[in-house]
C-alpha positions in Angstrom: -81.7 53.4 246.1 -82.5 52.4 249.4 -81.1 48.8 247.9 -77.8 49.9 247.1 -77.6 51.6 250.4 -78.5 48.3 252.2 -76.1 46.6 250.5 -73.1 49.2 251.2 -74.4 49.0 255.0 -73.9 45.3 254.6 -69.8 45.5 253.7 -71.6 44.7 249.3 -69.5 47.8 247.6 -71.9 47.9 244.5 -69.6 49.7 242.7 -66.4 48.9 241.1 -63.2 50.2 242.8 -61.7 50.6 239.0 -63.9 50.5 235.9 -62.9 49.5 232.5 -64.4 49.2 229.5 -63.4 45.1 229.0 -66.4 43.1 228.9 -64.6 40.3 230.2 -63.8 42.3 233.4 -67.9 43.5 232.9 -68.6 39.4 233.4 -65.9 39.3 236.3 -67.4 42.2 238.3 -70.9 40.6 238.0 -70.0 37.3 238.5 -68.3 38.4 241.6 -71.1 40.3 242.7 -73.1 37.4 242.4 -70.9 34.9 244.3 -70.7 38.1 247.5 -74.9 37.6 247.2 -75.0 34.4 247.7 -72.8 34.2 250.8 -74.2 36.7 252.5 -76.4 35.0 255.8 -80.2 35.2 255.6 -80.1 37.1 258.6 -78.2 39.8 257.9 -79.8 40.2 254.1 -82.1 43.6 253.4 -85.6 42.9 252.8 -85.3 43.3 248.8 -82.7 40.8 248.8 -84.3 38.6 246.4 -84.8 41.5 244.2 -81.0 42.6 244.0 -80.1 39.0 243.3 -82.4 38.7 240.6 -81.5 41.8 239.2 -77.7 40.9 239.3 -78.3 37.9 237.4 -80.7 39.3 234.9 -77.3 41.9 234.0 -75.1 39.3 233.9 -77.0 36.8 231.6 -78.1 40.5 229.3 -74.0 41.3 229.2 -73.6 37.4 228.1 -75.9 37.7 225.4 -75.1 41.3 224.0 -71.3 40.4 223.4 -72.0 36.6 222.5 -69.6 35.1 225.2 -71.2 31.7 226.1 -72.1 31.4 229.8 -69.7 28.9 230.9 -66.7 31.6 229.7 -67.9 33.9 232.3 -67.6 31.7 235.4 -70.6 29.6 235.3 -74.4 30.3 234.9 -76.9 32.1 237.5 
């Protein structure tokens, strides 16, 4: 939780500002995520950074393989 808070703090919105149930918006969503993790500076990342990156990517590549869409259909890999 603390995380999630860190991330809000840091201008990351964790969560969606419209959900739907399209997977393809699922691979979006996370895909964006990741690309707003990776530009964040060093300096101003939380401590657990490395964990909330890791954890982004482990969703994305689980929602890849659960509805079969291959990687490079969802904006790249991790």
């Amino acid at each position: 939780m603390a995380g999630t808070i860190e991330l809000v703090a840091a201008g990351l919105d964790p969560i969606p500002t419209e959900i739907t149930l399209s997977t393809v918006d699922v691979h979006q969503h996370l895909q964006a995520a990741l690309a707003a993790l990776d530009e964040m500076p060093a300096d101003d990342a939380p401590s657990d950074f490395a964990f909330w990156r890791a954890h982004v990517g482990d969703l994305r590549t689980n929602a890849v393989a659960l509805d079969g869409t291959p990687a490079g259909t969802t904006g790249g890999d991790c």
